[in-house]
NUMAR-776797 format. One record per atom (N, C-alpha, C): atom name; x, y, z. Coordinates in steps of 0.2 Angstrom, whole numbers. Example, Ala and Ser with C-alpha at 12.3 -4.5 7.8 and 13.67 -1.06 7.14 Angstrom:
2
name:xx:yy:zz
N:66:-28:39 $
CA:62:-22:39 $
C:66:-16:39 $
N:64:-11:35 $
CA:68:-5:36 $
C:64:0:39 $
REM end
This chain:
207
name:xx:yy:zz
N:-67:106:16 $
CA:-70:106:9 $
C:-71:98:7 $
N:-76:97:3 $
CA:-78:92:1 $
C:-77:91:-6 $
N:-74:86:-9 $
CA:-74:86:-18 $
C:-77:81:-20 $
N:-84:83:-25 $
CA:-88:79:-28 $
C:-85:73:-33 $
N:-87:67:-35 $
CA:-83:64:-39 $
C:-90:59:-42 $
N:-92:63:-46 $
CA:-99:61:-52 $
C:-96:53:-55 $
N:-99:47:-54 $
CA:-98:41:-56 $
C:-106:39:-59 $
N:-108:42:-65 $
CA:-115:41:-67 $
C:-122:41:-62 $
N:-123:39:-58 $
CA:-128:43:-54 $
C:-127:42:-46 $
N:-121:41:-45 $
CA:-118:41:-38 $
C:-114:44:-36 $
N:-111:50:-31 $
CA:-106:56:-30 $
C:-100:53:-27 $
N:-97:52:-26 $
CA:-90:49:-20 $
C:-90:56:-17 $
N:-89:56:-10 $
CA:-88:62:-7 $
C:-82:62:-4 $
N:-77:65:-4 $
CA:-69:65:-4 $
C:-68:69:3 $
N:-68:71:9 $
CA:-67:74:12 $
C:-59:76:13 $
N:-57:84:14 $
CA:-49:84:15 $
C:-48:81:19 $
N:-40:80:17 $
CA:-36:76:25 $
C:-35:81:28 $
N:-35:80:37 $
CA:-34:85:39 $
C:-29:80:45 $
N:-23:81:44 $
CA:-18:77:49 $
C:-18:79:56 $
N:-21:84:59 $
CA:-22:85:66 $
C:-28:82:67 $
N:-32:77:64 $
CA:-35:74:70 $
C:-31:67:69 $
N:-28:65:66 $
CA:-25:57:65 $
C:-20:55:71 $
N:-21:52:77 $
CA:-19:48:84 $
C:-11:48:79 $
N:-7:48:86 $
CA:-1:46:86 $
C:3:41:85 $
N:8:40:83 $
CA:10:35:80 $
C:13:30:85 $
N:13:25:84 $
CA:17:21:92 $
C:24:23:89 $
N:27:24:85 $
CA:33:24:85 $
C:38:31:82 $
N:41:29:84 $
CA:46:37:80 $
C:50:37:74 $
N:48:45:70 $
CA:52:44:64 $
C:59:42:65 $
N:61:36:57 $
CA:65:33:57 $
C:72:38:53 $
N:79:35:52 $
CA:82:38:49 $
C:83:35:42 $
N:81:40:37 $
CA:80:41:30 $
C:85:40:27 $
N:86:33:23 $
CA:92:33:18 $
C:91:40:11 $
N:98:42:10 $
CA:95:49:7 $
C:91:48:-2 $
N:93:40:-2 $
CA:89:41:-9 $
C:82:37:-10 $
N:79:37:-3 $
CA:73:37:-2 $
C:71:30:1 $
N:65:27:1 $
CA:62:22:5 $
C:57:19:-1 $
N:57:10:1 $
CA:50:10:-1 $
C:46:8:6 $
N:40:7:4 $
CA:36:6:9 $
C:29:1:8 $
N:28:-6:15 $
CA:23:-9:13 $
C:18:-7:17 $
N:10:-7:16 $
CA:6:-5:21 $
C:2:-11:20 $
N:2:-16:27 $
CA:-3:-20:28 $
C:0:-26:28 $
N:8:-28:29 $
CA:14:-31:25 $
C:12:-41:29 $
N:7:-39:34 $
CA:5:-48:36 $
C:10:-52:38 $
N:12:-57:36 $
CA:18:-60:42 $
C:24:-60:38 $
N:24:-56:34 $
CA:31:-53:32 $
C:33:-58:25 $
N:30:-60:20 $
CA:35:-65:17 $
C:35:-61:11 $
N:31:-55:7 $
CA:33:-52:3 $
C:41:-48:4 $
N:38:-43:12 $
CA:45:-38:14 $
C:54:-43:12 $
N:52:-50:15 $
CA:59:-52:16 $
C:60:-55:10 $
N:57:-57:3 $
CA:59:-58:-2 $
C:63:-53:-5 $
N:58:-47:-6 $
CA:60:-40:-10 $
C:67:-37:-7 $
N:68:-37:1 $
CA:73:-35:1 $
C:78:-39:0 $
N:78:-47:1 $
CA:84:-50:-4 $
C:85:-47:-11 $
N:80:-47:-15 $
CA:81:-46:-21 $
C:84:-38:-22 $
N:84:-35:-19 $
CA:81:-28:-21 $
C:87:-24:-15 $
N:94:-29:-16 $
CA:98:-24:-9 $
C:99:-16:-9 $
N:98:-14:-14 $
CA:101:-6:-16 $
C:94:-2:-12 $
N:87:-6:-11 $
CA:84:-1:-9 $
C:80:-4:-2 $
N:78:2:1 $
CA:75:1:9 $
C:68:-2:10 $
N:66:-3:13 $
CA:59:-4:13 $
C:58:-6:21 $
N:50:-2:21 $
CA:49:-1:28 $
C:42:-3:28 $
N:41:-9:33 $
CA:35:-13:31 $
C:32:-15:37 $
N:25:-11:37 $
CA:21:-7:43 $
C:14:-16:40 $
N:15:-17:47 $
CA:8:-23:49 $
C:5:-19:57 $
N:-1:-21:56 $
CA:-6:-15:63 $
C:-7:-23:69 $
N:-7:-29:66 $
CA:-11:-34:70 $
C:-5:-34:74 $
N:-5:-38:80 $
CA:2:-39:83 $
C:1:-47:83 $
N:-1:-51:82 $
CA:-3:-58:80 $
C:1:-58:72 $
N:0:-56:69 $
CA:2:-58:62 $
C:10:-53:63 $
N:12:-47:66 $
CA:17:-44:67 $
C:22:-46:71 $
N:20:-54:75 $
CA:26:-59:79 $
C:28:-62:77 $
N:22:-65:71 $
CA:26:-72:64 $
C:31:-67:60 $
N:29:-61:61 $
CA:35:-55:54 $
C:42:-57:60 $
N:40:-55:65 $
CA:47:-54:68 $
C:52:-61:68 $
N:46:-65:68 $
CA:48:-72:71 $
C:54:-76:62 $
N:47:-74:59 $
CA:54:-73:51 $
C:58:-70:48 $
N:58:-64:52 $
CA:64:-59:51 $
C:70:-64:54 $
N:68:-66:61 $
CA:74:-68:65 $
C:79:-75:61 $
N:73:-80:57 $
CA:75:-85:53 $
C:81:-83:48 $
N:79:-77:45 $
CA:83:-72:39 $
C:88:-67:40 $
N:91:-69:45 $
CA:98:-65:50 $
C:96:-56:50 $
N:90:-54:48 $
CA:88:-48:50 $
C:91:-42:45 $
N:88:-41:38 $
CA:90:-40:33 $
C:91:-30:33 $
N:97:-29:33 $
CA:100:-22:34 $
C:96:-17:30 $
N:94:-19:24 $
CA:88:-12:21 $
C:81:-16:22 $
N:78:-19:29 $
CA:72:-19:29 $
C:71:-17:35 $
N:65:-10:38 $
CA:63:-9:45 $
C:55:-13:45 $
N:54:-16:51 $
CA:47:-20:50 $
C:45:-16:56 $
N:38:-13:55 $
CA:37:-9:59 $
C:27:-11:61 $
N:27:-13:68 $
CA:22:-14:70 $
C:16:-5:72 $
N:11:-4:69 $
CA:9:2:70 $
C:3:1:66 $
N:0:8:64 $
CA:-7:10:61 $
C:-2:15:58 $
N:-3:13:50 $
CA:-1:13:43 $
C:-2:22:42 $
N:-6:24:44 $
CA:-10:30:41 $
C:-7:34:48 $
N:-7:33:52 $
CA:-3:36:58 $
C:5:37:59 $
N:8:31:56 $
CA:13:32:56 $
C:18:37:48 $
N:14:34:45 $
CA:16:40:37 $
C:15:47:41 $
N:8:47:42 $
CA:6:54:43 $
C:13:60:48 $
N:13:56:53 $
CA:18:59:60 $
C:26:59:57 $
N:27:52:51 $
CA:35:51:53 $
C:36:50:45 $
N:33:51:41 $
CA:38:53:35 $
C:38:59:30 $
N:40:63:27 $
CA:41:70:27 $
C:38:68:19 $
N:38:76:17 $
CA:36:76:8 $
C:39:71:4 $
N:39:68:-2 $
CA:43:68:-6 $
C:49:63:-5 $
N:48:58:-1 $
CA:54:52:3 $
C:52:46:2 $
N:46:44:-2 $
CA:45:37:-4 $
C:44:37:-12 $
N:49:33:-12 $
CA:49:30:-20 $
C:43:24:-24 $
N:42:19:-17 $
CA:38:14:-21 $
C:35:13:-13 $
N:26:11:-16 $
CA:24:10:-11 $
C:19:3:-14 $
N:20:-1:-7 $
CA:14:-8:-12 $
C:9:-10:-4 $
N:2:-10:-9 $
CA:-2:-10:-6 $
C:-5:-19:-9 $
N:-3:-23:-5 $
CA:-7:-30:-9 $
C:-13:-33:-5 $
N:-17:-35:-8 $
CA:-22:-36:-5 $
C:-26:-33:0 $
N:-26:-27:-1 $
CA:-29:-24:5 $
C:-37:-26:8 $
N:-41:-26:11 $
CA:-47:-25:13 $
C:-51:-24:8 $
N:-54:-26:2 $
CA:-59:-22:-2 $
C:-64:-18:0 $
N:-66:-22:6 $
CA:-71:-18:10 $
C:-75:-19:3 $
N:-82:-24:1 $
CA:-85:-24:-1 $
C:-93:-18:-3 $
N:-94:-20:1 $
CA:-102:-15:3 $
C:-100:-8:2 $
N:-106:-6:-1 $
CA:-108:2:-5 $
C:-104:6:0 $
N:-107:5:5 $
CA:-107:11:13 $
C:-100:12:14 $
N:-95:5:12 $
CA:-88:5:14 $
C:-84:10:10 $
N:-86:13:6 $
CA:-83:14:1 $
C:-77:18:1 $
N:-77:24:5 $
CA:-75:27:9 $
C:-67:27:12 $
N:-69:16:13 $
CA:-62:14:18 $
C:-58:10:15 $
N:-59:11:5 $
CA:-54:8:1 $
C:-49:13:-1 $
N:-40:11:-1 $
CA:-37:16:-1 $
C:-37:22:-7 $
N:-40:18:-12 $
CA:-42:25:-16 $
C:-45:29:-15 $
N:-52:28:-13 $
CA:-55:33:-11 $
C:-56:36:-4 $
N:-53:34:0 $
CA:-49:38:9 $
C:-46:44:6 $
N:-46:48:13 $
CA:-46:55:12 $
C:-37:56:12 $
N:-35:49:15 $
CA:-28:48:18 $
C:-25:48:10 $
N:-26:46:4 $
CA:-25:45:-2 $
C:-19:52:-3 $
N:-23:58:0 $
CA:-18:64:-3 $
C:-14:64:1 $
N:-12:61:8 $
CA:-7:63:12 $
C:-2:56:9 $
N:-3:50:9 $
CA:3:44:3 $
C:1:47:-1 $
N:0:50:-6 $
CA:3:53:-13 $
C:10:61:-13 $
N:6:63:-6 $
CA:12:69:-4 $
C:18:66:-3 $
N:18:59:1 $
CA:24:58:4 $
C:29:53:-4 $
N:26:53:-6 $
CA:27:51:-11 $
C:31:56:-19 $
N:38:51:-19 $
CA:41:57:-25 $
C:38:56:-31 $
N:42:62:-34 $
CA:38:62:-42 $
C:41:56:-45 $
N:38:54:-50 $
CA:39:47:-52 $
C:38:43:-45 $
N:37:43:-42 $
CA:34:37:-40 $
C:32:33:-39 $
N:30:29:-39 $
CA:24:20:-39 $
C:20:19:-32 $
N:15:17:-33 $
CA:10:16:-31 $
C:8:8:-32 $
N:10:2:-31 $
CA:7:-4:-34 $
C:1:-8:-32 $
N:-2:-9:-34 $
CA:-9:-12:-29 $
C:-12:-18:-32 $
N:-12:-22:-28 $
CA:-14:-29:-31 $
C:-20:-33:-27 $
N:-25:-36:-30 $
CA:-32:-36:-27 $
C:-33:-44:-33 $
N:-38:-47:-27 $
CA:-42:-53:-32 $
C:-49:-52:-33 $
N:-50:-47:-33 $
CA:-57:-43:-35 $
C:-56:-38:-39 $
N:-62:-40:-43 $
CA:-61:-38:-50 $
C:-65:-30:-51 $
N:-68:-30:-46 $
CA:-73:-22:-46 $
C:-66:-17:-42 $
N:-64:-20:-37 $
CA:-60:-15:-35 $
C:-54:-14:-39 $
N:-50:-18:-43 $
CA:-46:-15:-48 $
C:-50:-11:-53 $
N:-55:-9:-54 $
CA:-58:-8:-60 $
C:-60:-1:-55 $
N:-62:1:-52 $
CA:-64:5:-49 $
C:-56:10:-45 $
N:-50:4:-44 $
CA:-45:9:-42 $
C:-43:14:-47 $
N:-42:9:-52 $
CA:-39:12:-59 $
C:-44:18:-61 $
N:-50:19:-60 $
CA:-55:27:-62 $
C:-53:30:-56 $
N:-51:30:-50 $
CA:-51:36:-47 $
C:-43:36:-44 $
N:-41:33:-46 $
CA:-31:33:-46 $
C:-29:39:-50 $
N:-31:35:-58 $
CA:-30:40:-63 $
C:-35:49:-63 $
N:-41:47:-63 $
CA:-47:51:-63 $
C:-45:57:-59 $
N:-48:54:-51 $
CA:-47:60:-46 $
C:-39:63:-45 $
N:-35:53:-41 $
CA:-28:59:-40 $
C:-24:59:-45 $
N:-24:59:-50 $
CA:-20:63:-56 $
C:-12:58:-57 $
N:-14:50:-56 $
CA:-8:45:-57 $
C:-8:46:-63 $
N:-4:40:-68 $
CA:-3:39:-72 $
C:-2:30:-70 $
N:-8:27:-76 $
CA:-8:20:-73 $
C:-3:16:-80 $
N:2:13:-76 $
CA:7:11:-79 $
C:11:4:-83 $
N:6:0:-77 $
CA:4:-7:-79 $
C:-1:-10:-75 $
N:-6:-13:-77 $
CA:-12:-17:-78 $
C:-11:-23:-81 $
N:-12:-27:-76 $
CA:-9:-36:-79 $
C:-14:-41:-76 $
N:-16:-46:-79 $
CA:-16:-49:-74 $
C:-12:-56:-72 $
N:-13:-58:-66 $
CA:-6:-62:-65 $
C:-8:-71:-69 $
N:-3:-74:-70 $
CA:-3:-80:-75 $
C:-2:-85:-68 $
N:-6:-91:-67 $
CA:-9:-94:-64 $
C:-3:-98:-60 $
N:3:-99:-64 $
CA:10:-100:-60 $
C:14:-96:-61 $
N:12:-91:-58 $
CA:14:-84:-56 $
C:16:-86:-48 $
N:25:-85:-45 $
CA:25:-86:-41 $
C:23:-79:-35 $
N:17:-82:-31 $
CA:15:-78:-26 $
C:18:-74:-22 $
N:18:-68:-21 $
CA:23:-64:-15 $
C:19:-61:-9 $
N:13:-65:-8 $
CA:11:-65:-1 $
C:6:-72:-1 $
N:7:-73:7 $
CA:2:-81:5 $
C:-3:-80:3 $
N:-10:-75:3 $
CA:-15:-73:1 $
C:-14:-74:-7 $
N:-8:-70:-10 $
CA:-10:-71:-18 $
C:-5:-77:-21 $
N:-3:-83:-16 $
CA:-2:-89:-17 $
C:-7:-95:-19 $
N:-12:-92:-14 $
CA:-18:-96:-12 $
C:-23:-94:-17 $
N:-22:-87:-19 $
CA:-27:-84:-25 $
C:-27:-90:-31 $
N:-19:-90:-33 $
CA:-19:-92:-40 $
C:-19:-100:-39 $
N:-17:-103:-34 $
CA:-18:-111:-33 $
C:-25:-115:-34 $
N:-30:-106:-33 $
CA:-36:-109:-35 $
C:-39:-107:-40 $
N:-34:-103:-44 $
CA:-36:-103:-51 $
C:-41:-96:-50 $
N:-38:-92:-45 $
CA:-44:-86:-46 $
C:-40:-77:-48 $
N:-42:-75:-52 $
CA:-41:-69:-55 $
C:-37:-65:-49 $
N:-31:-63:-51 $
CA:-27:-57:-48 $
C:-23:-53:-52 $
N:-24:-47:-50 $
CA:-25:-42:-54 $
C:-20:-35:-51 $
N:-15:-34:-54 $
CA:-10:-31:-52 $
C:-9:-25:-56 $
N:-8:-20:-53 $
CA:-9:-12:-57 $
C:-2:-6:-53 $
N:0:-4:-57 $
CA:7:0:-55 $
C:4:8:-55 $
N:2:12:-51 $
CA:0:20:-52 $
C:8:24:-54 $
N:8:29:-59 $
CA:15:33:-56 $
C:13:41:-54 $
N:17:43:-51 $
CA:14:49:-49 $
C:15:55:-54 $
N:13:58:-57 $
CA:17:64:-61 $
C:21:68:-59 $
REM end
C-alpha cells in the first residue's frame, strides 16, 4: 500500500514498511532493562552517548554508529570513561538493527541529532520523517515516548514538524531554538553554534 501525503502541489509517497526485506542485523538482540531503553541513531564518535549517560544514571541508552571509522573513536572514548554500566555502543545499520532486535513498546526516548538532511527534492524519501522505517521506530516506541530531533537546517525542522505531527500522529512538544552559548552535545552542533548558525531542536511525543 502506498499513502498519499498532499503538500500543496506535491504528493510524499509513503510506502509500508515491510521488515522482511530489511538485511540482518550484525548484531544480536540485547538484554532489556525492564523499564525500557533510550536510544541514539547515528551517535558519531560518541560524545553525546557519554555525557547523557553520566548525567542521566537511572536510564540505559543504546547508541548505534554505522561507520566503523567514527565507531573506533566511540570505543576509544568509552575506554577513557571506564565504560559506563547504562551505556551499549553498538556498531551496525540503525534500521536493521531496531528492526531485528527490539520488540514493541521498549524505547522510551529516542535522539535523532543531526541526521543527514539529504537536501535535494529526489532525497526526500531518505529523511527520517518521511522513510517508510518511521512506522517501525514509532512501533518500538512506548506511549508517551519522545522522539528528539535536532537539525541546523531550517527546511527540515519546518518540514519534520508537518509530517511528525501531520502524517505520524506525534504530539510536538518542544520547538526551541538553541541560544548561541548553548553547550553543544555533539561536535557537529558545537561547531553549529560557535558559528553563530541556527539549530533547532524539536521533541515529538507519541500518543
Amino acid at each position: 500500500m502506498i499513502v498519499l501525503l498532499k503538500e500543496g502541489m506535491n504528493e510524499l509517497k509513503i510506502r509500508d514498511f515491510d521488515n522482511t526485506l530489511v538485511a540482518p542485523a550484525r548484531n544480536e538482540a540485547p538484554n532489556l532493562p525492564e523499564g525500557g531503553i533510550d536510544l541514539e541513531i547515528g551517535c558519531g564518535v560518541g560524545l553525546h552517548p557519554l555525557q547523557y549517560c553520566a548525567k542521566h544514571p537511572e536510564r540505559f541508552l543504546i547508541a548505534i554508529e554505522r561507520t566503523s571509522e567514527r565507531f573506533s573513536k566511540f570505543e576509544r572514548r568509552i575506554g577513557t570513561h571506564n565504560t559506563p554500566e547504562n551505556l551499549l555502543a553498538i556498531r551496525d545499520d540503525a534500521i536493521s538493527y531496531i528492526t531485528h532486535n527490539l520488540p514493541l513498546n521498549s524505547v522510551n526516548r529516542v535522539f535523532l541529532l543531526y541526521p543527514n538532511p539529504y537536501p535535494k527534492t529526489r532525497h526526500l524519501n531518505k529523511r527520517w520523517h518521511a522513510m517508510p522505517f518511521m512506522r517501525q521506530l514509532k512501533s518500538v516506541l512506548r506511549s508517551g515516548g519522545e522522539i528528539v530531533l535536532a537539525t541546523n537546517e531550517k527546511f527540515y525542522a519546518d518540514e519534520a514538524k508537518k509530517y511528525m505531527c501531520s502524517y505520524w500522529g506525534f504530539e510536538l512538544v518542544e520547538d526551541v531554538e538553541l541560544a548561541f552559548d548553548f553547550l553543544g552535545r555533539t561536535h557537529f552542533e558545537r561547531k553549529y553554534l560557535e558559528r553563530k548558525q541556527s539549530c533547532y531542536n524539536l521533541i515529538f511525543r507519541k500518543l
